[in-house]
DRENKOL-593203 format. One record per residue (C-alpha): x, y, z; residue number from 1. Coordinates in Angstrom, 3 decimals. Example, Ala and Ser with C-alpha at 12.3 -4.5 7.8 and 13.67 -1.06 7.14 Angstrom:
2
c1 | c2 | c3 | n
12.300 | -4.500 | 7.800 | 1
13.670 | -1.060 | 7.140 | 2
% end
This chain:
107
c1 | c2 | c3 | n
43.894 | 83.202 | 59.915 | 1
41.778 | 80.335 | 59.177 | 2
39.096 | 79.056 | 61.031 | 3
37.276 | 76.009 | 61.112 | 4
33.624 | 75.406 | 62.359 | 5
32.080 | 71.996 | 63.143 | 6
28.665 | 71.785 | 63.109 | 7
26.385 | 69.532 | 64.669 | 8
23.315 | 68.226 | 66.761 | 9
23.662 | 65.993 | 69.821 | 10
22.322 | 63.085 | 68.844 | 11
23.265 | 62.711 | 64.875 | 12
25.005 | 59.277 | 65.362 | 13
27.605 | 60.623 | 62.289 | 14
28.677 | 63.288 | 64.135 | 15
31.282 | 61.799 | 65.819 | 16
32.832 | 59.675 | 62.989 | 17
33.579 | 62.897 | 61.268 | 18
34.764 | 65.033 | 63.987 | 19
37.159 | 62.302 | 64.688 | 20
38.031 | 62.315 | 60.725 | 21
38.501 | 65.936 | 60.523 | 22
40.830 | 65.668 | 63.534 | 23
42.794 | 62.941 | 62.027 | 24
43.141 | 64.955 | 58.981 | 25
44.658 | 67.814 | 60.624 | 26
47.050 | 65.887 | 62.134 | 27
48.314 | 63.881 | 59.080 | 28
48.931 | 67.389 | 57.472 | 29
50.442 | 68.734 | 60.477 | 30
47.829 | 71.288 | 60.535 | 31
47.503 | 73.012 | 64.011 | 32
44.715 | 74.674 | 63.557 | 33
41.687 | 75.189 | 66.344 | 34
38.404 | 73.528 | 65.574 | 35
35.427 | 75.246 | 67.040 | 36
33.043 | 73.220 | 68.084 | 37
28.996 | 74.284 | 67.446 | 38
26.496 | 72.286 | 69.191 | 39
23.190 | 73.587 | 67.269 | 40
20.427 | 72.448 | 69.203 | 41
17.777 | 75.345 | 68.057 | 42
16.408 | 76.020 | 65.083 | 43
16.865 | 79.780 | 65.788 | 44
20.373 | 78.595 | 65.995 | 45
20.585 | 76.674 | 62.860 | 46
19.257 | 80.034 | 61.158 | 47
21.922 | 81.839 | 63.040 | 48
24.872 | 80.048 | 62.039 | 49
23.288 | 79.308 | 58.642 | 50
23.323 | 75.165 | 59.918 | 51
23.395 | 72.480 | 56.701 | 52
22.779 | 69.967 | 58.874 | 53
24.739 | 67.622 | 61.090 | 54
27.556 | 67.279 | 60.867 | 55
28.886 | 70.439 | 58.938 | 56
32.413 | 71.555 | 58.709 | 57
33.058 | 75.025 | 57.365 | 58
36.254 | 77.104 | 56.749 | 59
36.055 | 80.471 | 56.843 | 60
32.585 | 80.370 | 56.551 | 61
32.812 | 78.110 | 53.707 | 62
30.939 | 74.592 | 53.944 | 63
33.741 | 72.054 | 52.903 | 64
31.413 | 69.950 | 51.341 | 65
29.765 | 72.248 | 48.815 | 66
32.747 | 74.695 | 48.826 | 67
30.177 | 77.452 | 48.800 | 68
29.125 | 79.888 | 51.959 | 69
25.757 | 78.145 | 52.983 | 70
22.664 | 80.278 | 52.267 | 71
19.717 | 77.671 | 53.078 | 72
19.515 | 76.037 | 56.462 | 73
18.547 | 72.498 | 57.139 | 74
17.811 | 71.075 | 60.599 | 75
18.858 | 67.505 | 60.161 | 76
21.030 | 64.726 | 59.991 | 77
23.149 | 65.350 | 56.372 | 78
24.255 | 62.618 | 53.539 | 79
27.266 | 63.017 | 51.535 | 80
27.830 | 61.445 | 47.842 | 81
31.387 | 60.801 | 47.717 | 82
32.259 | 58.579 | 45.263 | 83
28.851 | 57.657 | 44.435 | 84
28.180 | 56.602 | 48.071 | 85
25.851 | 58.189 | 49.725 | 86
27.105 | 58.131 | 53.527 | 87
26.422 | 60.421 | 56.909 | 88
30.036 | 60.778 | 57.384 | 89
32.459 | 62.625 | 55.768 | 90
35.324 | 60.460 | 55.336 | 91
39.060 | 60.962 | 56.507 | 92
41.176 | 61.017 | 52.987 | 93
37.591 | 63.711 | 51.386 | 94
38.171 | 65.992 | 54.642 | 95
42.224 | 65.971 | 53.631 | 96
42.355 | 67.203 | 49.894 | 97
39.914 | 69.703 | 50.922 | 98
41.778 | 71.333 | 53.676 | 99
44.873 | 70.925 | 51.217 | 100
42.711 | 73.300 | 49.062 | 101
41.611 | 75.967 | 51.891 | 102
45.103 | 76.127 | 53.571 | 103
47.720 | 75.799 | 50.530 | 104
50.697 | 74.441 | 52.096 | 105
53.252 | 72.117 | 50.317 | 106
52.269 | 68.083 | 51.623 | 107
% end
């Protein structure tokens, strides 16, 4: 079964924005799949959980951004070059083809 992790940090003003994106994205696939939610707000957490900063979404352990399992940790707000735009939040249609990837269903 999959599982999906968001990461974050209260306070990271893009962590919002992308948990709202990811949970758009589920529901335009019709994806009903439980997102569990990690407020990291240590960084004996963020070494815990393995944290690439906020916000983070992994899938089975696997950061959706990089699409590897993160080995570093980094205790801070995180930019994204999508496009060549660098941006704090992950946008909606990026967070779709790569949960088309993880969860291999027919859209």
């Amino acid at each position: 079964m999959n599982q999906i992790e968001f990461l974050y940090f209260s306070g990271c003003p893009n962590s919002q924005p992308t948990l709202n994106n990811l949970k758009e994205a589920l529901k335009e696939l019709h994806l009903s799949v439980k997102i569990k939610q990690i407020n990291v707000e240590t960084i004996e957490k963020a070494k815990e959980v393995n944290f690439l900063g906020s916000p983070s979404i992994y899938i089975n352990g696997i950061d959706i951004y990089t699409l590897k399992k993160p080995t570093e940790v980094n205790y801070a707000c995180r930019t994204f070059d999508i496009d060549n735009k660098k941006s704090g939040i992950l946008p909606k249609n990026f967070i779709k083809e790569r949960l088309k990837n993880f969860f291999k269903q027919e859209f």
